[in-house]
C-alpha positions in Angstrom: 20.4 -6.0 63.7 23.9 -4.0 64.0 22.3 -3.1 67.8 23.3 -6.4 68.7 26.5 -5.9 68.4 27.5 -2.5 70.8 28.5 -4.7 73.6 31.4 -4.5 71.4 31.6 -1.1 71.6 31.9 -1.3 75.5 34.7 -4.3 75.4 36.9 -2.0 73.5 36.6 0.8 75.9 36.8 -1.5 79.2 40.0 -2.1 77.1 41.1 1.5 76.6 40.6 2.6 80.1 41.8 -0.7 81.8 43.3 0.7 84.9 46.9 1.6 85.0 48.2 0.2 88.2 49.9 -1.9 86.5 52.3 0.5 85.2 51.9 2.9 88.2 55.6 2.6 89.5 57.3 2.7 86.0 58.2 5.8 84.1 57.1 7.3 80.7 58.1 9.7 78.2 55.7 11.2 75.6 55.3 14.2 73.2 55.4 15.3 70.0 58.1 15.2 67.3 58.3 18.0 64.7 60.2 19.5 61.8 62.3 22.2 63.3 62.4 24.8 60.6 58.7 24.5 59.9 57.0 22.8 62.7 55.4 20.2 61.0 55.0 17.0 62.8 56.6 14.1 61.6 54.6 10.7 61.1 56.2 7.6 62.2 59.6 9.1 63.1 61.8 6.6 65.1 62.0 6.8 68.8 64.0 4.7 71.3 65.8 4.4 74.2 69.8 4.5 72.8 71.9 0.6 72.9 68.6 -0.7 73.8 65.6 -2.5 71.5 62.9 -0.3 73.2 61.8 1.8 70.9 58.2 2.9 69.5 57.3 5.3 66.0 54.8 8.6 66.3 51.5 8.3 65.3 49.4 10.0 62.1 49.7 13.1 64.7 53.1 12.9 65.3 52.6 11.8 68.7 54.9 9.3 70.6 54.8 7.5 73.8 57.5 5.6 75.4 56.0 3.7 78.9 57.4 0.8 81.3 60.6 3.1 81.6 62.6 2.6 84.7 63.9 5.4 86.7 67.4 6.8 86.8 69.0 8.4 83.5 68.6 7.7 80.2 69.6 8.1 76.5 66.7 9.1 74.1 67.5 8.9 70.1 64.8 10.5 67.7 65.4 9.2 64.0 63.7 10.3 60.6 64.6 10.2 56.9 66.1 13.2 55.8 66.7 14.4 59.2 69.7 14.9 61.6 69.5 12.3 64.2 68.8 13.6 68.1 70.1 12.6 71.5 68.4 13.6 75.1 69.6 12.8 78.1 67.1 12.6 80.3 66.8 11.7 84.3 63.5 9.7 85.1 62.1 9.5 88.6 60.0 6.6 89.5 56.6 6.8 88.6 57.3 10.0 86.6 55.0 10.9 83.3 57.5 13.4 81.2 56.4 15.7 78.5 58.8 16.3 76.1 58.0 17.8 72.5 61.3 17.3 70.2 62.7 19.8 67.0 64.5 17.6 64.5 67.2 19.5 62.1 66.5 19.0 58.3 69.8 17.0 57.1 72.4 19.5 55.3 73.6 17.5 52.1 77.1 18.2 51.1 78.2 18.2 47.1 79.4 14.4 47.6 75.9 13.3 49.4 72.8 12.3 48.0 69.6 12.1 49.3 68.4 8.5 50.7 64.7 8.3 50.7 65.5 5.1 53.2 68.0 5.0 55.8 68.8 2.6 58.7 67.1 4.9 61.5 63.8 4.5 60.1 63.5 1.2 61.1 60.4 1.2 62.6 58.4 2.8 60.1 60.2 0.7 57.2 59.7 -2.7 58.8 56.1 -3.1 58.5 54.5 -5.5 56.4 53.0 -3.7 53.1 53.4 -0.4 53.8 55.7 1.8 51.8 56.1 5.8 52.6 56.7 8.2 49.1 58.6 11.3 50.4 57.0 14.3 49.1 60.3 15.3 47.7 60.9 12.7 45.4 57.1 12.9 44.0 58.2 16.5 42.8 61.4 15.1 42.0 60.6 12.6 39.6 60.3 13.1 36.0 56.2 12.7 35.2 54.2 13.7 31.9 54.0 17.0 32.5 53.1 17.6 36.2 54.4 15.7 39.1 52.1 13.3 40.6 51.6 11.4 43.7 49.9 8.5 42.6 52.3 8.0 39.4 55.1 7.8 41.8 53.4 5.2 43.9 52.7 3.3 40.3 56.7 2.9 40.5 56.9 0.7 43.4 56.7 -3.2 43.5 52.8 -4.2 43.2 51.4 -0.9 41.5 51.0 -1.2 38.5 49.4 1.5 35.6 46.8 0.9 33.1 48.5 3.3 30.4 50.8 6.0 30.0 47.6 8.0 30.7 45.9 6.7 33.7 46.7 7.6 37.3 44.5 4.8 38.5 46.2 2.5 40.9 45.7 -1.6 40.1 47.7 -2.8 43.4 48.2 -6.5 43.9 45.7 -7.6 41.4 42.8 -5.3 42.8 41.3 -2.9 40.7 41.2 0.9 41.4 37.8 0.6 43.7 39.8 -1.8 45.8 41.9 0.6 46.9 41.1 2.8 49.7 41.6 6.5 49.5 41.8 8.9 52.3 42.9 12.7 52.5 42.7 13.9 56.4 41.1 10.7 57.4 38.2 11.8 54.8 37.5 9.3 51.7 37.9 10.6 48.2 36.2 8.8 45.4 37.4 9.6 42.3 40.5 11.5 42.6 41.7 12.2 39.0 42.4 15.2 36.6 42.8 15.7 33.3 41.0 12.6 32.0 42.3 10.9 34.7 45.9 11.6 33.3 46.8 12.5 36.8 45.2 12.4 40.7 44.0 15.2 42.5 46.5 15.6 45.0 49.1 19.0 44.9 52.2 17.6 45.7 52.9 21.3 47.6 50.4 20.6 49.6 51.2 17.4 51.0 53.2 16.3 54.1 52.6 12.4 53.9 51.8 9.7 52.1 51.5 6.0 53.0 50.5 2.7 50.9 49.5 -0.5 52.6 49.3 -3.0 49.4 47.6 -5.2 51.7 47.0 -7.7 55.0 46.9 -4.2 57.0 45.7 -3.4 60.3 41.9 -3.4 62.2 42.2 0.3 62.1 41.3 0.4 58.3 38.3 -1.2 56.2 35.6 -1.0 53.5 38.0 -2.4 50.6 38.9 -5.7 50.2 42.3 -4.7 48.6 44.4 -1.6 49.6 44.3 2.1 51.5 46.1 5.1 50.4 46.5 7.6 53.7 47.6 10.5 53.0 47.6 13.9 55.0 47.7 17.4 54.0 50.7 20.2 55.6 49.7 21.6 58.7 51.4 24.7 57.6 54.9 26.6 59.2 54.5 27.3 62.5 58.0 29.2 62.3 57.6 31.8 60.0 55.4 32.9 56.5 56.6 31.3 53.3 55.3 29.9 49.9 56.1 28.7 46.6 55.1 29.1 42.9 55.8 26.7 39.9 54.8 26.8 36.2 54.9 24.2 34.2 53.6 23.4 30.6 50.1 22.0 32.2 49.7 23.7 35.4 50.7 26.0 37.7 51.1 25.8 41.6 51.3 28.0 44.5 51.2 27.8 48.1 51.3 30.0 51.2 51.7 29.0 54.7 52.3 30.0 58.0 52.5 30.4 61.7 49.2 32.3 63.6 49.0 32.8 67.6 47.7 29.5 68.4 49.0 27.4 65.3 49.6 27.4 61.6 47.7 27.7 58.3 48.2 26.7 54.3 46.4 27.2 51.2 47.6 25.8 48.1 46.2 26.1 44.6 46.6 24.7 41.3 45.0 25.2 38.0 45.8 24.5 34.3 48.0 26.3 32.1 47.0 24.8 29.1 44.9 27.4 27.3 47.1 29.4 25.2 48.5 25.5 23.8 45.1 25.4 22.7 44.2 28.6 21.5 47.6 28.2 19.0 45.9 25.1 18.1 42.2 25.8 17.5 44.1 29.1 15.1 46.0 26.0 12.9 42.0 24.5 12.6 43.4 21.6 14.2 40.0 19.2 14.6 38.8 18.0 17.9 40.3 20.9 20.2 38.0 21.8 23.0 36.4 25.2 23.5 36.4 25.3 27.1 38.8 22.9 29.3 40.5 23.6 32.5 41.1 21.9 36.1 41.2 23.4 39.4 42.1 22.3 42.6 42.8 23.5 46.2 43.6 22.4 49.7 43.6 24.1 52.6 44.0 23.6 56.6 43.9 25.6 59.6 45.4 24.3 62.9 44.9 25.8 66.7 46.4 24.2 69.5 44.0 24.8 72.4 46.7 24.1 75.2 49.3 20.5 75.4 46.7 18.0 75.6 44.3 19.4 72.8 44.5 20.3 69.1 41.9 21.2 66.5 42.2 21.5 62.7 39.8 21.9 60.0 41.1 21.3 56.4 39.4 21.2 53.0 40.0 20.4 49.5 37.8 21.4 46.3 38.5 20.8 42.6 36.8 19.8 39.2 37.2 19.5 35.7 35.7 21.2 33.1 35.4 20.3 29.2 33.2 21.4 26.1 35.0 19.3 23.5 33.7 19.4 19.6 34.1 15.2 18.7 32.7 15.9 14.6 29.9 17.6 13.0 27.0 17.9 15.0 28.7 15.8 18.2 29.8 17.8 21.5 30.7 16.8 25.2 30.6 19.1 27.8 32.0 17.2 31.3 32.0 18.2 34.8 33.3 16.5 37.4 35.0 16.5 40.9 35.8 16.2 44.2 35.3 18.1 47.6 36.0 17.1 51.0 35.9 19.0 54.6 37.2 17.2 58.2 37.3 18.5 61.1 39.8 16.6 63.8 40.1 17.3 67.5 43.4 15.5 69.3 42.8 15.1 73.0 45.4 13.1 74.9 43.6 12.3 78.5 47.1 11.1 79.6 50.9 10.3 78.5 49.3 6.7 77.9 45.7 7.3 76.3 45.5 9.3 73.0 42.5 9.7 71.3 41.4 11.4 68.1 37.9 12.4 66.9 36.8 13.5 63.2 33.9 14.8 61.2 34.4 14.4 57.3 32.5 15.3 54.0 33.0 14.3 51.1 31.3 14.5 47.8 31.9 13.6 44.3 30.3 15.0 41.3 30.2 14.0 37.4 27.9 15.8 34.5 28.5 14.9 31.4 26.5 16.3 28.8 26.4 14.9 24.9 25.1 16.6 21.8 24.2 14.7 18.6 23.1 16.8 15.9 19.3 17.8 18.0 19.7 15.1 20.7 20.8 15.5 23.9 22.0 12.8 26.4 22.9 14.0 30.1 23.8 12.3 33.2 23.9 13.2 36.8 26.2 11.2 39.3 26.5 12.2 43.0 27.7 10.0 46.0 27.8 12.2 49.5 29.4 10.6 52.6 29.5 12.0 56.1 30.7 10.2 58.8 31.9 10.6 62.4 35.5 8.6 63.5 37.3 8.5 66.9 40.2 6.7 67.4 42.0 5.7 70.9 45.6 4.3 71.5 46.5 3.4 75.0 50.3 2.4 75.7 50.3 0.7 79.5 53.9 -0.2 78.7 56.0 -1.5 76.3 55.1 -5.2 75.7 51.3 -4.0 75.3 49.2 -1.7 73.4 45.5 -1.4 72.3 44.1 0.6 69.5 40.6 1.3 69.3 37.5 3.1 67.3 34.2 3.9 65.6 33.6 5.2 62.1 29.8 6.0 61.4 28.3 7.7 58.4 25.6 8.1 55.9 26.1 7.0 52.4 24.2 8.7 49.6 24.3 8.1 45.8 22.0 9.3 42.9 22.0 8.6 39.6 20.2 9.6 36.4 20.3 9.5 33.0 18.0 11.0 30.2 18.0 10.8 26.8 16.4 13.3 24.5 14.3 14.3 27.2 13.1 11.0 28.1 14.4 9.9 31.9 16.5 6.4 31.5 18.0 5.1 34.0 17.8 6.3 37.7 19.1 4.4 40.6 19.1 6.4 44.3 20.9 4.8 47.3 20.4 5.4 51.0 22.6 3.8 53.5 24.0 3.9 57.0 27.0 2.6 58.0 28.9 1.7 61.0 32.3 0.4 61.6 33.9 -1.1 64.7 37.5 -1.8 65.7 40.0 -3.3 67.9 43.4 -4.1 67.9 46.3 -5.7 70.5 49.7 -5.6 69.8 51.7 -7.8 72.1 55.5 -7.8 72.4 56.2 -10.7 74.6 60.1 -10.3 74.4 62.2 -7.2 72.0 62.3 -10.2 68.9 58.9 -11.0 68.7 55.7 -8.6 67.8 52.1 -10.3 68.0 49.1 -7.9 66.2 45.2 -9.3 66.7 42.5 -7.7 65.6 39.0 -7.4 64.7 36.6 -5.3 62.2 32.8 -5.3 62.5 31.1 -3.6 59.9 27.5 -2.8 59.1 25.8 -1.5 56.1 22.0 -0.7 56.5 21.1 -1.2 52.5 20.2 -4.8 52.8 21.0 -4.6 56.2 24.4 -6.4 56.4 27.1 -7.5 59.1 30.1 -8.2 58.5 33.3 -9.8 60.7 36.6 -8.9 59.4 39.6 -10.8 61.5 42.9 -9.6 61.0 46.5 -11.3 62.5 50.5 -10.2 62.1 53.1 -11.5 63.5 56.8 -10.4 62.9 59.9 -12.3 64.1 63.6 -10.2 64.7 66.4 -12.9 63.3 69.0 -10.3 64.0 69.6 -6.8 64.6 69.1 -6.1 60.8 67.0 -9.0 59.2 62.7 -9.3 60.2 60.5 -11.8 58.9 57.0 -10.8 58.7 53.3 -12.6 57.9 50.0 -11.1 58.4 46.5 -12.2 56.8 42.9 -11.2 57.6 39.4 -10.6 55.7 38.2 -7.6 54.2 34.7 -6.6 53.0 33.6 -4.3 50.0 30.1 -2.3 49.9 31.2 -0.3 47.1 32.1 -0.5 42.9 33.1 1.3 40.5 31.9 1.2 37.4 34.6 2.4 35.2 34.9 4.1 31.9 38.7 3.3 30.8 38.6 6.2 28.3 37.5 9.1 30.7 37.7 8.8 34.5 34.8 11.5 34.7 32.2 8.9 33.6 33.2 6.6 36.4 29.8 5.6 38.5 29.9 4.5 42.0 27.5 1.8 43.3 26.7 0.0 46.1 25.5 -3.4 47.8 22.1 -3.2 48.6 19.2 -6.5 49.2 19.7 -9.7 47.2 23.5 -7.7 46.3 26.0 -9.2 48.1 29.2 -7.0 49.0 32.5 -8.2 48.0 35.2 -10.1 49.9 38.2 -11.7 50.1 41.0 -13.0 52.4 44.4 -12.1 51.8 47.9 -13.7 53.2 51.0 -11.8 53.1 54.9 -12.7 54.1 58.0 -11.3 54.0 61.3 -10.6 54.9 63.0 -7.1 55.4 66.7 -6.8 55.6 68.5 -3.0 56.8 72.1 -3.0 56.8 74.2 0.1 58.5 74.9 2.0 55.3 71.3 2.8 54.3 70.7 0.0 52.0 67.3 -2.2 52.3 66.0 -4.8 50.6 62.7 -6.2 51.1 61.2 -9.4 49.9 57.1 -10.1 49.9 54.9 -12.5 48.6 51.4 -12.5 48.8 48.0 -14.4 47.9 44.3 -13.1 48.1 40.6 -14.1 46.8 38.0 -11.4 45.9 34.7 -13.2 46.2 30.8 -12.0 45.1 32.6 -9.3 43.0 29.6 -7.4 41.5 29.5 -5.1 38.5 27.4 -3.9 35.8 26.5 -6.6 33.7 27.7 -5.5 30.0 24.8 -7.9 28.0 21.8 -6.2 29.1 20.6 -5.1 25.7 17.8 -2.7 27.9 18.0 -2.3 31.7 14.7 -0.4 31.7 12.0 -2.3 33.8 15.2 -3.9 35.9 15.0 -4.4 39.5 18.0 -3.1 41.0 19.6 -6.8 41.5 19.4 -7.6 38.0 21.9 -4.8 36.5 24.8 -6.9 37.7 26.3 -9.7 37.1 29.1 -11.6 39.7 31.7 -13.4 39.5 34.7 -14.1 41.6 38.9 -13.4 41.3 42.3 -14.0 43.0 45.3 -12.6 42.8 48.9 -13.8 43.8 52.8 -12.8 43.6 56.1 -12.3 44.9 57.6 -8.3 45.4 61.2 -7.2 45.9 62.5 -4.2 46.7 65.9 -2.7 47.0 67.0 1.2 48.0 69.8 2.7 49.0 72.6 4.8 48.0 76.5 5.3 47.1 78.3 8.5 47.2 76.7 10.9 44.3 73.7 7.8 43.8 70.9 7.0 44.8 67.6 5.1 43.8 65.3 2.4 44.1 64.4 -1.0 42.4 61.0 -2.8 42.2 60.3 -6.1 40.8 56.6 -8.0 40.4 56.2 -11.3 39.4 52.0 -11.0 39.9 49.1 -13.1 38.2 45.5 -11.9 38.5 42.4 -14.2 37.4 38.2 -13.2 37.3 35.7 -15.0 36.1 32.3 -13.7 35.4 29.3 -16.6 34.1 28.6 -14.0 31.6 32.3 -14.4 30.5 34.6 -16.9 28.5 31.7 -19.5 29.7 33.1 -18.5 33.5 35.9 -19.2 32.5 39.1 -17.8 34.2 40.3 -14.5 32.0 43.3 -12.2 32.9 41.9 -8.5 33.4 42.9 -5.9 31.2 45.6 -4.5 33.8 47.2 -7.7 34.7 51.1 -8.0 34.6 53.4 -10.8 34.9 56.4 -9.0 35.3 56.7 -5.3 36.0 60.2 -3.7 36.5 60.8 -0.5 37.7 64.5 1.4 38.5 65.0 4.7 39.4 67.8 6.5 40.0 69.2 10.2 41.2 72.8 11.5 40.8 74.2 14.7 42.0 76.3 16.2 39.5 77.5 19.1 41.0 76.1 21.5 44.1 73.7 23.0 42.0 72.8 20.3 39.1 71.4 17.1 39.8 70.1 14.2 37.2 67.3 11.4 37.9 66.1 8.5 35.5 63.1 6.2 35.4 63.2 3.0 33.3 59.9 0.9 33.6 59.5 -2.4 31.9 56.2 -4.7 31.7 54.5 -7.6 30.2 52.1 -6.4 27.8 48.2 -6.3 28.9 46.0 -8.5 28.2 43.3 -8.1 25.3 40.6 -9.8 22.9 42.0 -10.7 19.8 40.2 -11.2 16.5 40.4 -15.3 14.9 37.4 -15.5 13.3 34.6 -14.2 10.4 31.5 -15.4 9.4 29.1 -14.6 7.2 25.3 -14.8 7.3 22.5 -15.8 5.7 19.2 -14.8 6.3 17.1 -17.1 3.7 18.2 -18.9 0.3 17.2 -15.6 -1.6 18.8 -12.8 0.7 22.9 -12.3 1.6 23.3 -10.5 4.6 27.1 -9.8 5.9 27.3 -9.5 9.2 30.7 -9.3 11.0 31.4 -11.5 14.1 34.3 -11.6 15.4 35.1 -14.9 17.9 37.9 -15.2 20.0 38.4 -15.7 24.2 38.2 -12.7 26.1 41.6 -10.9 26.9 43.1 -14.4 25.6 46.2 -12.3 24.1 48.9 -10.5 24.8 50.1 -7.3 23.6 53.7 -6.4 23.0 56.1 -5.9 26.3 55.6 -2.4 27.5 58.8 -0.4 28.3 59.9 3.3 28.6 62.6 5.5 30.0 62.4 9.0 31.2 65.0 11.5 32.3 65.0 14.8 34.0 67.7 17.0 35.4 67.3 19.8 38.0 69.6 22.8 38.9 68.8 24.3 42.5 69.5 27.8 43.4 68.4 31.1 44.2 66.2 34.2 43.0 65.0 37.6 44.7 66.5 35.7 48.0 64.3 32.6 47.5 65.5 29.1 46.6 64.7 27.9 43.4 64.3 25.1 41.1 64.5 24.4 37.2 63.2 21.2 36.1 64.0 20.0 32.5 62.7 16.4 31.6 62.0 14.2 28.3 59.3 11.8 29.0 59.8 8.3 26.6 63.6 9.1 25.7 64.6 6.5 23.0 60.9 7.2 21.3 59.2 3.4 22.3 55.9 3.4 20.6 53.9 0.9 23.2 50.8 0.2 21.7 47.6 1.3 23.8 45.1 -0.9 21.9 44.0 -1.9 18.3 41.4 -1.0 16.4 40.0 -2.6 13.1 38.9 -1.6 10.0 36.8 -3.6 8.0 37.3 -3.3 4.2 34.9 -4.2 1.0 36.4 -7.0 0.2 36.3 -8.9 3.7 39.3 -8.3 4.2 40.4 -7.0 8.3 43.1 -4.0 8.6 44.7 -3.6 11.6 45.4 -0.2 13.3 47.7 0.5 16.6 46.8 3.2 18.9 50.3 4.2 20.6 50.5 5.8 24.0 53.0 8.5 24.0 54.7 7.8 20.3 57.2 9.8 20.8 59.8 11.7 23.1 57.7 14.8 25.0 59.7 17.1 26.7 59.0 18.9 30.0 60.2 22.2 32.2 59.1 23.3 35.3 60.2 26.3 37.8 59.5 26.7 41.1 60.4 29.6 43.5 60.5 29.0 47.3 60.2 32.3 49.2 
């Protein structure tokens, strides 16, 4: 039993509240690091002590701590991207714990500057291995079918790659969506798409941060064998009220935030704007246009800071789809589906050296789909609830040591049922408890050499599982500029996703349970990062990982009624390797970034190609991404994306038989033989440009956003479809994605 292991438990926290003698007689400086126009804490902004390598980052709370100081006076430098470098002077007694909380100046961009999304002072956050930050601002920036999106920004960098023009879902070093770890205010999100899953769930207004770690990352994260996705919502202006508003062809935005007497607040909503498109169409009698569709979505958050030493903040986000869609005569669809989440978060530092940080989370996903043929009626109910408990610690004795540690505990629930024409099909009901343990040391024997250990124990109480996730880093300073970096560890799954690749709302979560063995896999990661003085970086990974006792709905069951829970799936096992680069950086009016995958991803299923290996449906060989901004003039500014990949995999037609079912009787039957996935389709590649002209209305700023998605008209092929004719004969048909060049405008008022 999972009891066994809580002596754990108390070796982490002997850990955490080792006694600081140590350290007694050395100095420390600690506090929090913040926007100064809005407040807003800034996330892994770069602290350290000036023509030294002592440094440290802030934490998801914008906290930093610098310990093992010595007395006398000082230099502090506080870095972040887009902001205006700061120097304190400071003059440390010995033994003395100071408390200081730093405002950093939004940099002022001149008509012959750009904006660098990476920049030599951000070394710390830059540097580690996997992880990649996607500024807010160039999210909205970006030119994207219709609506700017977070995760089809992140689908730009090295190791993301997209399904189709018109999936958000994130495939990230070979793992499929599922493997990938989503979190919103430390709270999980299940299925976070709109618009068939055209686009995520996340209002770029609303969001202050995002972060990717494609892989080998720390103890402090688990429950997918892949990647995680953190991101956090604003905290709101603690300066002063303000908001925005944007319409756009497919939705429309607006938020309102500000400062209260004890913290800050935002709300920010978005919902479609697609109706009157569709009511023009429905009056042409085009076929096929739904009745009813729309999406909403909001986030909100509300922070009070109790005194210096404690913070509290509650934040939520709701949203769903809804479609009643005519498919032909007598055949309807009417879908509902969503997500809503609510955390909770206290932040209590006990000292300048201990930090700690507690959560309560919700989080439910919903999908209802509802079919219509002629008098039948098929409907489905899918609901998974999670609510857990999480507390972190970080305790910083000095500079060569630090320990992370902490808990996340939950129940799991997930119901589903199906019925058809009033008969109940299948219905499948999990209950499960979960329980996660961590611990992590970060050693920094000398300023060139950084040592991360850790462990992960993890329990799931539907077949009663434990499972022991190590995890190692260890990166290496050549020079001043130039890291080398490898990190590896093992990673458990108790989740899958069984997905629909035509609508995201049909997507079915399910879980591990007796005789059900969760997934796992190791992964091994290496790099090496280079940062020169002018802002440019390039970064170089390579990486290999297994995915083991995959599980999934087996596909063959003719009838699943009667099954015992076990025998729904089938398993099978995967791997997935590669080599990454990545350059950014910047030259007087231009800016951008490059990405470049060389990736190959292999399953293999017994019910399969005779378990034989088969590439999945969203791997890529090579996958080529640039992007690039210019600033024309003060005002006007232009930014292209060019994306290039190896076509996907898919089954192929070879072969046709014909039947006979006795001497006296022809039967034709058509079946069609070939390996699964065992071709290629043509090489994927698209560019899209946008240009955007800043200024002002009714005292506000504004922006104007004019973009044409698929500029030179590529028609890449989404998939084939056949046609069989009288004669025997097969006719081909291609399904494009977009066929042709869409254009897009946007405007959004800042008040």
């Amino acid at each position: 039993m999972f009891l066994k292991q809580i002596p754990i438990l108390f070796f982490l926290v002997i850990l955490l509240f080792k006694a600081e003698a140590v350290s007694a007689q050395d100095s420390s400086i600690s506090g929090y690091v913040r926007d100064a126009e809005t407040g807003e804490t800034l996330i892994l902004a770069n602290v350290r002590v000036k023509d030294t390598l002592t440094g440290t980052a802030t934490n998801t709370s914008g906290y930093y701590t610098l310990t093992g100081l010595e007395a006398g006076e000082i230099t502090l430098q506080f870095s972040y991207v887009g902001f205006e470098t700061f120097e304190l002077l400071v003059e440390l007694a010995e033994g003395e714990a100071l408390r200081k909380d730093i405002d950093l100046e939004p940099r002022k961009y001149e008509v012959d500057e750009v904006v660098v999304t990476a920049e030599a002072d951000d070394e710390e956050e830059q540097r580690r291995l996997g992880v990649i930050k996607m500024p807010t601002a160039t999210i909205r920036q970006l030119p994207t079918v219709l609506e700017p999106d977070v995760f089809r920004s992140l689908q730009l960098l090295p190791g993301v790659k997209a399904a189709s023009d018109f999936s958000s879902g994130l495939y990230i070093r070979g793992g499929s969506p599922d493997q990938t770890l989503i979190l919103l205010d430390r709270t999980t999100v299940y299925n976070p798409t709109h618009f068939f899953g055209v686009f995520s769930t996340f209002n770029p207004d609303a969001i202050k941060d995002v972060r990717l770690y494609k892989g080998a990352y720390g103890a402090e994260y688990g429950g997918r064998i892949g990647s995680v996705v953190d991101i956090y919502n604003k905290d709101g202006n603690r300066r002063e009220n303000a908001g925005s508003v944007s319409i756009g062809l497919l939705a429309s935005r607006f938020l309102v935030e500000g400062p209260h007497s004890k913290g800050s607040w935002m709300l920010a909503v978005r919902r479609s704007t697609v109706e009157p498109l569709l009511a023009i169409a429905r009056g042409q009698d085009v076929e096929g246009i739904p009745n009813t569709f729309y999406f909403v979505d909001a986030n909100g958050k509300l922070n009070l800071d109790l005194n210096q030493d404690n913070r509290v903040s509650v934040s939520f986000y709701a949203g769903q789809d809804v479609v009643d869609v005519p498919i032909a005569e007598s055949v309807s669809a009417r879908l509902r589906y969503g997500n809503r989440t609510l955390s909770a978060n206290w932040t209590h530092l006990f000292s300048e050296t201990l930090y700690s940080n507690f959560t309560l989370t919700g989080s439910q996903y919903f999908s209802q789909p509802e079919f219509t043929f002629a008098t039948t009626e098929i409907f489905q109910n899918n609901d998974v609830w999670d609510f857990s408990a999480k507390g972190d610690f970080e305790y910083l004795p000095d500079s060569r040591h630090q320990v992370k540690a902490g808990f996340w505990a939950g129940n799991y629930r997930f119901d589903f049922r199906s019925v058809f024409d009033g008969l109940e099909g299948l219905s499948l009901e999990t209950r499960a408890f979960y329980t996660n343990l961590f611990g992590e040391y970060v050693f920094r024997p000398t300023a060139d050499w950084t040592i991360t250990t850790g462990m992960r124990a993890a329990y799931f109480s539907d077949g009663d599982y434990v499972r022991f996730e190590p995890r190692l880093s260890v990166e290496r300073r050549l020079d001043e500029k130039l890291f080398a970096q490898i990190g590896m560890g093992r990673y458990h799954q108790f989740l899958t996703l069984v997905t629909n690749e035509a609508f995201s709302g049909l997507d079915t979560w399910l879980s591990a349970a007796e005789n059900v063995n969760p997934a796992y896999g190791d992964q091994i990661v290496g790099g090496l990062k280079y940062a020169s003085d002018a802002g440019f970086r390039i970064e170089w990974e390579v990486y290999y990982r297994t995915m083991k006792d995959l599980f999934s709905l087996n596909p063959f069951l003719p009838d699943v009624a009667g099954l015992e829970y076990e025998e729904l799936f089938h398993f099978g096992e995967g791997y997935a390797t590669g080599s990454e680069i990545f350059i950014q950086g910047g030259v007087g009016r231009f800016s951008g970034f490059a990405g470049y995958t060389y990736g190959v991803t292999k399953r293999r299923f017994p019910t399969i190609n005779e378990n034989s290996y088969y590439a999945p449906k969203y791997d890529r060989t090579h996958d080529l991404n640039l992007t690039t901004t210019a600033r024309l003039t003060r005002k006007w500014s232009f930014t292209s994306v060019f994306s290039y990949a190896t076509g996907q995999a898919y089954t192929r037609p070879e072969s046709q038989y014909r039947l006979t079912n006795s001497p006296f009787e022809l039967q034709q039957t058509d079946v069609l033989i070939s390996p699964f996935n065992g071709a290629r389709l043509p090489a994927y590649h698209r560019l899209d440009v946008g240009f955007m002209r800043k200024g002002t209305l009714f005292g506000g700023d504004s922006e104007l956003q004019i973009q044409l998605i698929n500029a030179y008209s590529r028609r890449n092929i989404w998939f084939y479809f056949y046609e069989f004719e009288d004669d025997g004969s097969i006719t081909q048909n291609v399904v494009p994605q977009i066929p042709v060049p869409v254009p897009n405008i946007s405007y959004t008022l800042r008040f």
